[in-house]
Each structure stands twice: as C-alpha cells, then as structure tokens.
C-alpha positions as CSV (number, residue, x, y, z in Angstrom):
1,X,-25.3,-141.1,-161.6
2,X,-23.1,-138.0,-161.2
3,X,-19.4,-137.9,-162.2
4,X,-16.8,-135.4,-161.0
5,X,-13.6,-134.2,-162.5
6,X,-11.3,-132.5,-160.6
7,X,-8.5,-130.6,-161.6
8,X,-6.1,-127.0,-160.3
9,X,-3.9,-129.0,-157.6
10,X,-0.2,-128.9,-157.7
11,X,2.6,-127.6,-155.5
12,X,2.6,-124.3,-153.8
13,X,4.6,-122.5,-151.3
14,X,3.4,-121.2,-147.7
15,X,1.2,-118.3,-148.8
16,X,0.6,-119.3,-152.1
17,X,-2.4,-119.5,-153.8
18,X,-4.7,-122.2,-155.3
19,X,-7.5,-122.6,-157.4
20,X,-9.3,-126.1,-157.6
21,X,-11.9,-126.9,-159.8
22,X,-14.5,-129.7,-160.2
23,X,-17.0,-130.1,-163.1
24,X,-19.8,-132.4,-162.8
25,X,-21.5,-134.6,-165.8
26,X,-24.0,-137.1,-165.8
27,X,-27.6,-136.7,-163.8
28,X,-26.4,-133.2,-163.0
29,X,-30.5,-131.8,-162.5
30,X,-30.6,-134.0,-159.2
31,X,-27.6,-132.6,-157.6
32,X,-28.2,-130.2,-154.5
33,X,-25.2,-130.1,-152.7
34,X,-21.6,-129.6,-153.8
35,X,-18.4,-129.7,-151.9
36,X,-14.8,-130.0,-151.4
37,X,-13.0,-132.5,-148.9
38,X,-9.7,-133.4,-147.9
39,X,-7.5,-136.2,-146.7
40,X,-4.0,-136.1,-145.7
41,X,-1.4,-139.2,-145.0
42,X,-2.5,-141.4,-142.7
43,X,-5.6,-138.9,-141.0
44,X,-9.2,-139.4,-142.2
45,X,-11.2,-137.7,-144.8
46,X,-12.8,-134.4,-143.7
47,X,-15.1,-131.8,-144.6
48,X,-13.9,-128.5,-146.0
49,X,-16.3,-126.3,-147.6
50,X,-19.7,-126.9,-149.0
51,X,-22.7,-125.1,-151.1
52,X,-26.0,-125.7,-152.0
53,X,-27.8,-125.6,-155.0
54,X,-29.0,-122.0,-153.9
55,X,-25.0,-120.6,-152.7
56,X,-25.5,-121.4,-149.2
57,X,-22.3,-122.7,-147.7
58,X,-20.3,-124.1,-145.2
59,X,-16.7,-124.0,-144.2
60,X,-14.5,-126.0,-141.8
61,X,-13.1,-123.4,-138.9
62,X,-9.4,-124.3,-140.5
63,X,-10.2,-122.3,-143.7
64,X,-12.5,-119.9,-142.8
65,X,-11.2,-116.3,-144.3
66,X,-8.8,-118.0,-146.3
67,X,-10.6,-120.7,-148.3
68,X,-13.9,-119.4,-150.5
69,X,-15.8,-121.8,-152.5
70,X,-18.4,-120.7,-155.3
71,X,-20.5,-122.8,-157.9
72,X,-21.5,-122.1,-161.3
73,X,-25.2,-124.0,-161.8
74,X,-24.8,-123.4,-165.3
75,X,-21.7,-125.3,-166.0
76,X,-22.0,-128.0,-163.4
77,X,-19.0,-126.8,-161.9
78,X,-17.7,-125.4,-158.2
79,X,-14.8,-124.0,-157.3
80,X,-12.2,-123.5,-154.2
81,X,-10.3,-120.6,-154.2
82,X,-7.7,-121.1,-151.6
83,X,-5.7,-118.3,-150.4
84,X,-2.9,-118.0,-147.7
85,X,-2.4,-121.6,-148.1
86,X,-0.4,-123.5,-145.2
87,X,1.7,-126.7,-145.0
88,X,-1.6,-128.1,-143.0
89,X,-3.3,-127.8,-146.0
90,X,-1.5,-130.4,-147.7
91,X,-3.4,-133.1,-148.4
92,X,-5.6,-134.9,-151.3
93,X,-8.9,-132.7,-152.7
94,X,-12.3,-134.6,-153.1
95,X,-15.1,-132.9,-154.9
96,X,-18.4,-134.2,-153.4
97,X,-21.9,-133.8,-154.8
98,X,-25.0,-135.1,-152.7
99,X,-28.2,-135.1,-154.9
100,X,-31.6,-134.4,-153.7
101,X,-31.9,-138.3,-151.9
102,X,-28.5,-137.4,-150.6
103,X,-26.4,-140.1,-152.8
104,X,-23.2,-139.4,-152.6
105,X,-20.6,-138.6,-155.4
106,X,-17.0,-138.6,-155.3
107,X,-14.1,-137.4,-157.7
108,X,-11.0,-139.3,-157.9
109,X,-8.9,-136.4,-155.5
110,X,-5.6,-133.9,-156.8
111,X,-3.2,-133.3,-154.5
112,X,-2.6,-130.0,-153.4
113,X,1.1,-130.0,-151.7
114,X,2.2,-127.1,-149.7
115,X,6.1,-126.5,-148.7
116,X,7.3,-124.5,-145.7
C-alpha cells in the first residue's frame, strides 16, 4: 500500500501563488503515476495535472500555463506549483498515485482557498 501526505494549501489572493506538496511512503517502488486533483463544493472530483514515473505529464486545459507539476523519484514526492491562481481554483487538493496494476492512492486533500 501507498500513503500520501499532503501539505502547502492555505489562503491566497487572486494572483497569488501556491505551492502544494505530497510525499509518498509505503510500497513507493510500485508507483508509476502521480497526480494532483481537485474538488470544489458541491461539483465532482476532477483531474488536474499528472506525471509519470519517467516526467511525462498531463494538465487539465483550466491550468495549463499557469499550473506546473514536477516529481522528485528520489524523495517520493511531487509537487504543484500553481501560479496566477483564480477564485475557480478554490477547491480541496488530492494527491493521487496509480501503481504499476493501476491501484489507486489517495491523500486526505488541503484546501487551497482563493479570494477575489
């Protein structure tokens, strides 16, 4: 099994910056793919950004040019850098790993809160 810990959310104003951070522990070889996702009240979970094992990665068209994830394989760890942040954005932050059967793992969520 794979747990995640995620921490960096908190409140921001419209512009502001954020820097979200999830370290992974547990069966760490097996994961492949690592991720962030979102939920906001009363709207259902969605994909933001992804990466592989090998730095390929995937964004949601909402965040592209302003959201940039990265992993370090080293400390079990990925990252979202979120820049230019918007009220929209406000929602609560799940790190996701997917090992290499595709199990998935989820973190317990931060909220990231964006005023206008």
């Amino acid at each position: 099994q794979v747990q995640l810990v995620e921490s960096g959310g908190g409140l921001v104003q419209a512009g502001g910056s954020l820097r979200l951070t999830c370290a992974a522990s547990g069966s760490i070889l097996s994961i492949n793919t690592m991720g962030w996702y979102r939920q906001a009240p009363g709207a259902q979970r969605e994909l933001v950004a992804t990466i592989t094992r090998d730095g390929g990665t995937n964004y949601a068209d909402s965040v592209k040019g302003r959201f940039t994830i990265s992993r370090d394989n080293a400390k079990s760890t990925v990252y979202l850098q979120m820049n230019s942040l918007k009220p929209e954005d406000t929602a609560v932050y799940y790190c996701n790993a997917r090992n290499i059967w595709s199990v998935p793992s989820w973190g317990q969520g931060t909220q990231v809160t964006v005023s206008s």
